[in-house]
GUFIMAR-851990 format. One line per field, with one value per residue (C-alpha): residue number from 1; x, y, z. Coordinates in steps of 0.2 Angstrom, whole numbers. Example, Ala and Ser with C-alpha at 12.3 -4.5 7.8 and 13.67 -1.06 7.14 Angstrom:
2
lumtor	c(1 2)
c1	c(62 68)
c2	c(-22 -5)
c3	c(39 36)
END
This chain:
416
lumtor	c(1 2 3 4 5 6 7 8 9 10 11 12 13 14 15 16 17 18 19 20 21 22 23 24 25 26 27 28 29 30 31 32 33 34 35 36 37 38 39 40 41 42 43 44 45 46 47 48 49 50 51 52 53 54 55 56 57 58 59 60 61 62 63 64 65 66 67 68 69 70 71 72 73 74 75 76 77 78 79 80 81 82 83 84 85 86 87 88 89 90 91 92 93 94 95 96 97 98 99 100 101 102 103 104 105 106 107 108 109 110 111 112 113 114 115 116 117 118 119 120 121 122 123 124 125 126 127 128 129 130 131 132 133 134 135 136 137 138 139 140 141 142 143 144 145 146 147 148 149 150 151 152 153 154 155 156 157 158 159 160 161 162 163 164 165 166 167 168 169 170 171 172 173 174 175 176 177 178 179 180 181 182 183 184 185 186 187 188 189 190 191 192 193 194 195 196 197 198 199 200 201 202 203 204 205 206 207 208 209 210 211 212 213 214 215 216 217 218 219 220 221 222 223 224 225 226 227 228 229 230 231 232 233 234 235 236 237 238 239 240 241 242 243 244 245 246 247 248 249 250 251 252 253 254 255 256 257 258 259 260 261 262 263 264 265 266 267 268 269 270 271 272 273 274 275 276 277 278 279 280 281 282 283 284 285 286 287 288 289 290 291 292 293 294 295 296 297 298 299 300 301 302 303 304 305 306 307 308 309 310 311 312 313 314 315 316 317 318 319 320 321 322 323 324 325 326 327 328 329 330 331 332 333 334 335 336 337 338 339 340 341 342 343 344 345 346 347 348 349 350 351 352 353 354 355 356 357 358 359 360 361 362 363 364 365 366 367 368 369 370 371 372 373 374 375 376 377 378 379 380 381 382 383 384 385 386 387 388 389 390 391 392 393 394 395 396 397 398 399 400 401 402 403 404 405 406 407 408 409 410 411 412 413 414 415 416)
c1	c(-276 -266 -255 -247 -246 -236 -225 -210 -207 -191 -200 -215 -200 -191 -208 -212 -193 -195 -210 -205 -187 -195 -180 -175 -157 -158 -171 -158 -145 -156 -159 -140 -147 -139 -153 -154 -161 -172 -179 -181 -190 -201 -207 -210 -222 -232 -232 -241 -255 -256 -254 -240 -238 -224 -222 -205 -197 -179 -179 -186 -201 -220 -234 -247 -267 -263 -244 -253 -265 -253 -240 -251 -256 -238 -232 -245 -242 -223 -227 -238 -223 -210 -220 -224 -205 -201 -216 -209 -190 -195 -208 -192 -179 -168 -158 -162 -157 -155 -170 -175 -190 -184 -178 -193 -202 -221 -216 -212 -227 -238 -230 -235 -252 -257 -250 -260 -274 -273 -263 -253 -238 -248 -265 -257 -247 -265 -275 -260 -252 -233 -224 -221 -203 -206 -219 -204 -190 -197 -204 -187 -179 -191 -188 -168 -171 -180 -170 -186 -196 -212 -221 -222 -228 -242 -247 -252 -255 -245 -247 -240 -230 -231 -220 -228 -247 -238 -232 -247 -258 -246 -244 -263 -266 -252 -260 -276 -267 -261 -277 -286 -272 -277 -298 -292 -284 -299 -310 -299 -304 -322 -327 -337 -327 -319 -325 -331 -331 -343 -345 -361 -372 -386 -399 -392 -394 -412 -418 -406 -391 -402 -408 -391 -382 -400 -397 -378 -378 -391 -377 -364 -363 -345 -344 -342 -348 -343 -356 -346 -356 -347 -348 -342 -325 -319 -326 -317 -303 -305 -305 -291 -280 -287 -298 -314 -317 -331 -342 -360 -369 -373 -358 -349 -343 -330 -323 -311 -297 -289 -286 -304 -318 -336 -349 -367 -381 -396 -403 -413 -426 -425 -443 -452 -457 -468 -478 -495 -504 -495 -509 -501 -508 -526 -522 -518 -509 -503 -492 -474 -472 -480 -466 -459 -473 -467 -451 -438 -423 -410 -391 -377 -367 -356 -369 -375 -391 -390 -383 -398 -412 -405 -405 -421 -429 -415 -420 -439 -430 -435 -424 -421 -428 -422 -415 -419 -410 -397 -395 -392 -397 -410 -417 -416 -426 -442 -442 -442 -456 -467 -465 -472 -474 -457 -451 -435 -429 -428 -425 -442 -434 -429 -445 -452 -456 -463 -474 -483 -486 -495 -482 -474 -479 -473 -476 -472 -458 -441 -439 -429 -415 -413 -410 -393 -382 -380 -365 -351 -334 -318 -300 -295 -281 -294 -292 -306 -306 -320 -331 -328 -335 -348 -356 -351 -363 -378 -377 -381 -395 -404 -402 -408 -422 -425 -425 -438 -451 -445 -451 -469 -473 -466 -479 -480 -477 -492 -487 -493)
c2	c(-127 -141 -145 -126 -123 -139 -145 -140 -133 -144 -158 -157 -152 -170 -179 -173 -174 -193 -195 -187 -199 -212 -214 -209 -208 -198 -185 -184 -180 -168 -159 -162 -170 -187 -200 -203 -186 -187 -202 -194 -179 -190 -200 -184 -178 -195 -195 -178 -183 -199 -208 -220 -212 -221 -240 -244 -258 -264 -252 -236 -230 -226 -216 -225 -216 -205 -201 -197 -185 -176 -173 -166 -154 -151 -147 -132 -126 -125 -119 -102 -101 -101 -88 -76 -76 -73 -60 -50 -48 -45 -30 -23 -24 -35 -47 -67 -77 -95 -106 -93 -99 -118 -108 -99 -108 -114 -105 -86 -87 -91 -77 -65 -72 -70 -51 -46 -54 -47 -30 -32 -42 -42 -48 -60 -68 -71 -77 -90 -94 -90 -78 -62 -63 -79 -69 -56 -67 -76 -59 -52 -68 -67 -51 -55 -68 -58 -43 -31 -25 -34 -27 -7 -1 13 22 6 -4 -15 -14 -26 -16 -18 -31 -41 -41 -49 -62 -65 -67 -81 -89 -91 -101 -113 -115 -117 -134 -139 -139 -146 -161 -163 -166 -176 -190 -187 -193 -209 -214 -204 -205 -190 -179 -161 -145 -132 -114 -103 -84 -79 -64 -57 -67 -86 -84 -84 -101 -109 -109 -117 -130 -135 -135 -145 -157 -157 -159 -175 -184 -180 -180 -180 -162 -146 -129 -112 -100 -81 -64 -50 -34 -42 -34 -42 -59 -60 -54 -69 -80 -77 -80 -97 -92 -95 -109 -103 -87 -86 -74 -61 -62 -47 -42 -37 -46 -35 -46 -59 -74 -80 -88 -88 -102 -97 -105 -97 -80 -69 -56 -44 -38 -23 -24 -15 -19 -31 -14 -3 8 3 -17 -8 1 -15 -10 6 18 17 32 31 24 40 44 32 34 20 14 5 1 15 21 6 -10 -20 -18 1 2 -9 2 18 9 5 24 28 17 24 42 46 53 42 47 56 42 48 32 20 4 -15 -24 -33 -37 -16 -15 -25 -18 -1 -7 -15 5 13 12 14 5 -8 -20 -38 -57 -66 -77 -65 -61 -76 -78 -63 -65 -81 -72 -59 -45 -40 -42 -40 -25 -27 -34 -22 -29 -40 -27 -29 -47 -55 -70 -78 -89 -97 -90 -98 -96 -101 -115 -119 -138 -145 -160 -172 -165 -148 -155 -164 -148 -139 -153 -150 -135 -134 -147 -135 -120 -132 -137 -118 -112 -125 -118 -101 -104 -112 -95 -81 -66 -53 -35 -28 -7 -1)
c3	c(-193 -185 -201 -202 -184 -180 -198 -203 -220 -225 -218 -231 -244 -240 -240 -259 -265 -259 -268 -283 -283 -278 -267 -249 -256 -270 -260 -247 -260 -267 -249 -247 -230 -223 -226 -205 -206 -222 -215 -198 -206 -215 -202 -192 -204 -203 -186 -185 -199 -191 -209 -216 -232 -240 -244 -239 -251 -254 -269 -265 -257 -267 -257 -252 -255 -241 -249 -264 -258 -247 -259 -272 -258 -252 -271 -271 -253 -257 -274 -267 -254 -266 -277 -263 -256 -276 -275 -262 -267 -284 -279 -268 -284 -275 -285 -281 -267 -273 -264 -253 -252 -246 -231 -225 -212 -206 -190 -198 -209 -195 -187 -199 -200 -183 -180 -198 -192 -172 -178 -163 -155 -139 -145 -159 -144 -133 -147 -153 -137 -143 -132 -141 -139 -152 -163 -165 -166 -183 -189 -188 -193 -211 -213 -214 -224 -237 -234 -234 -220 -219 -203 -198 -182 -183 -168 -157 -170 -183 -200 -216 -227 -246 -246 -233 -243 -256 -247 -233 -247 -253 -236 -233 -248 -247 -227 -236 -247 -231 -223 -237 -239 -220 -225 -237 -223 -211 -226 -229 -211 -210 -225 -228 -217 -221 -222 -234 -231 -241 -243 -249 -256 -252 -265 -261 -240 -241 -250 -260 -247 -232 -244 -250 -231 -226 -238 -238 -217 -221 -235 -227 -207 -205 -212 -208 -216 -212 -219 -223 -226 -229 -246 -261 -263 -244 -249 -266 -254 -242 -258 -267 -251 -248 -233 -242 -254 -264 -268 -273 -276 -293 -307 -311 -329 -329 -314 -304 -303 -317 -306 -302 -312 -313 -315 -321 -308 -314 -320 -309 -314 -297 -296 -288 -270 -257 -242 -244 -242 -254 -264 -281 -277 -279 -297 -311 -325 -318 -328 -323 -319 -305 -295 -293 -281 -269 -257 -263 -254 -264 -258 -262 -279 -282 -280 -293 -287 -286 -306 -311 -302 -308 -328 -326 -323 -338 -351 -348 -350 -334 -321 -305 -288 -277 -263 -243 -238 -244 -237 -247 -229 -234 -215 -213 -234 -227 -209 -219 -230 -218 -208 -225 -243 -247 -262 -268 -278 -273 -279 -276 -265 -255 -250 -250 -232 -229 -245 -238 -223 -231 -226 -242 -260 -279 -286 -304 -314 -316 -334 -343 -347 -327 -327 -320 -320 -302 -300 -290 -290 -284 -289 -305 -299 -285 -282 -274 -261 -264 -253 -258 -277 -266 -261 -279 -286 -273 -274 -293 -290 -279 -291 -305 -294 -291 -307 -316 -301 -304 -322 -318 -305 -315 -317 -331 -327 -320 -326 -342)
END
């Protein structure tokens, strides 16, 4: 994250004031800064992206393509700053402090980055390189500034206060602009370059996520990709403070929080599966009840998955099994069945591989009423970099491509 850990905050201000004026002189009456130092600051902030990003001329100054782009990305970043310093003096009923937020640093939020992350001063310090005596010295110096406390210690480890959620989740996102604003220049000289980082559910990782990355890495060989797995409620986490881009995987309705969208991809009948031996592929047509002969295992109370099983028993007026084990790893579901004749529910693709190797099979269909949406979610003032759209667009090629084959090998329900 070279553009956080080196800028300066006033210096990104000066450099959008200038190309909001139009005007080094009027941004530097606006900063109430002499114009040697407006000029000084600005040319700082070039120096680190390694991009003119103003044309000067006798009457003012206009950004050049790279100006434009890291502007745009400098007005959001001091946007979510200026909003998470408001954030955490509101939450602490303290009255306002006129542009506050204009006075917070780069330096203090990486600060307060690094010890939420490491939990410690110590281990904050090795992974960053700053002395701790620094790494305390702008905790304590934000923490003045905002007049609440923002770090608490707790046995060995330190731990955010309240106030300090409100405004971590804040700082991420404004690094995540500043981040993308620095793609955005690597692509004007590589085109192609920059990075997309992707959190993912169990269904897309097996077929439809490989595809995209193998097509994406073939199109666009400057990129990077960075691949997240993780429970659902610690991704949508990840992605509402900027540290993922995009999530895919099953929607929810309702979604648990009001500041992210979804996009439908596809829908997905999950479908019954057992080992390639399970007695029920040698009875056709069998009565449903007989999959209560069967040990199932099915992930715990609160997954989509787990809801969905238990409805389908439910609507058949029958009374859901008894689980002996719980478990939504899909690498532990097919070891289990390949031990037995346990029973789960599974995405076709999910056991695709194992299916052409004569491993695993298809049981019968789970039923319509079992059906669900998969989609990519992402912030709701997400703004994407060209090749973050890039690999959006791909992305929904390969489902598109998925589902019309999906359609040709889709099997009736084999229970009566």
């Amino acid at each position: 994250m070279i553009a956080f850990a080196q800028m300066n905050l006033r210096h990104l201000d000066a450099v959008a004031q200038a190309a909001r004026l139009g005007s080094i002189s009027a941004a530097s009456q606006a900063m109430n800064l002499s114009q040697p130092a407006l000029t000084q600051a600005v040319a700082k902030v070039e120096a680190q992206l390694g991009h003119a990003l103003f044309d000067r001329q006798p009457g003012g100054v206009s950004p050049t393509e790279a100006g434009r782009l890291m502007t745009a990305r400098i007005e959001r970043a001091l946007a979510y700053v200026a909003r998470g310093g408001h954030r955490v003096r509101r939450g602490a009923r303290l009255p306002p402090l006129p542009r506050v937020e204009r006075r917070i640093t780069l330096g203090q939020l990486r600060a307060l980055i690094a010890v939420d992350e490491a939990g410690s001063f110590a281990l904050a310090s090795t992974r960053t390189g700053i002395s701790q005596p620094a790494l305390h010295r702008a905790a304590r110096e934000l923490e003045q500034l905002l007049g609440v406390p923002l770090l608490t210690r707790q046995g060995r480890t330190v731990q955010p206060t309240r106030a300090a959620v409100r405004l971590l989740r804040f700082a991420r996102l404004a690094r995540a602009e500043l981040q993308a604003g620095v793609d955005e220049l690597e692509a004007l000289r590589n085109q192609g370059a920059g990075r997309v980082t992707v959190g993912t559910m169990p269904l897309a990782r097996a077929i439809l996520l490989p595809q995209t990355l193998a097509r994406f890495a073939r199109a666009y060989p400057g990129a990077s990709v960075n691949v997240v797995e993780g429970p659902y409620l610690e991704m949508l986490g990840a992605l509402r403070q900027g540290d993922l881009d995009l999530l895919v995987g099953a929607m929810r309705d309702p979604l648990p929080v009001g500041d992210v969208v979804q996009a439908p991809l596809f829908l997905d009948d999950p479908v019954i599966v057992g080992r390639a031996g399970h007695p029920l592929r040698a009875e056709p047509g069998f009565a449903f009840e007989r999959l209560l002969d069967f040990p199932w295992v099915i992930a715990a109370e609160g997954a989509p998955v787990r809801a969905r099983w238990e409805r389908m028993f439910v609507d058949r007026g029958l009374e859901p099994p008894r689980l002996r084990i719980e478990c939504g790893s899909v690498l532990v579901l097919r070891g289990l069945m390949l031990e037995d004749d346990w029973l789960t529910l599974m995405s076709r693709d999910q056991f695709l591989f194992e299916q052409r190797a004569g491993l695993l099979a298809e049981i019968a269909g789970a039923g319509e009423t079992l059906r669900r949406s998969i989609g990519l979610t992402h912030r709701d003032d997400w703004h994407p970099t060209q090749l973050q759209s890039a690999f959006v667009a791909l992305f929904r090629e390969v489902c598109a491509d998925w589902t019309s084959g999906k359609a040709m090998e889709s099997q009736p329900f084999r229970y009566a």
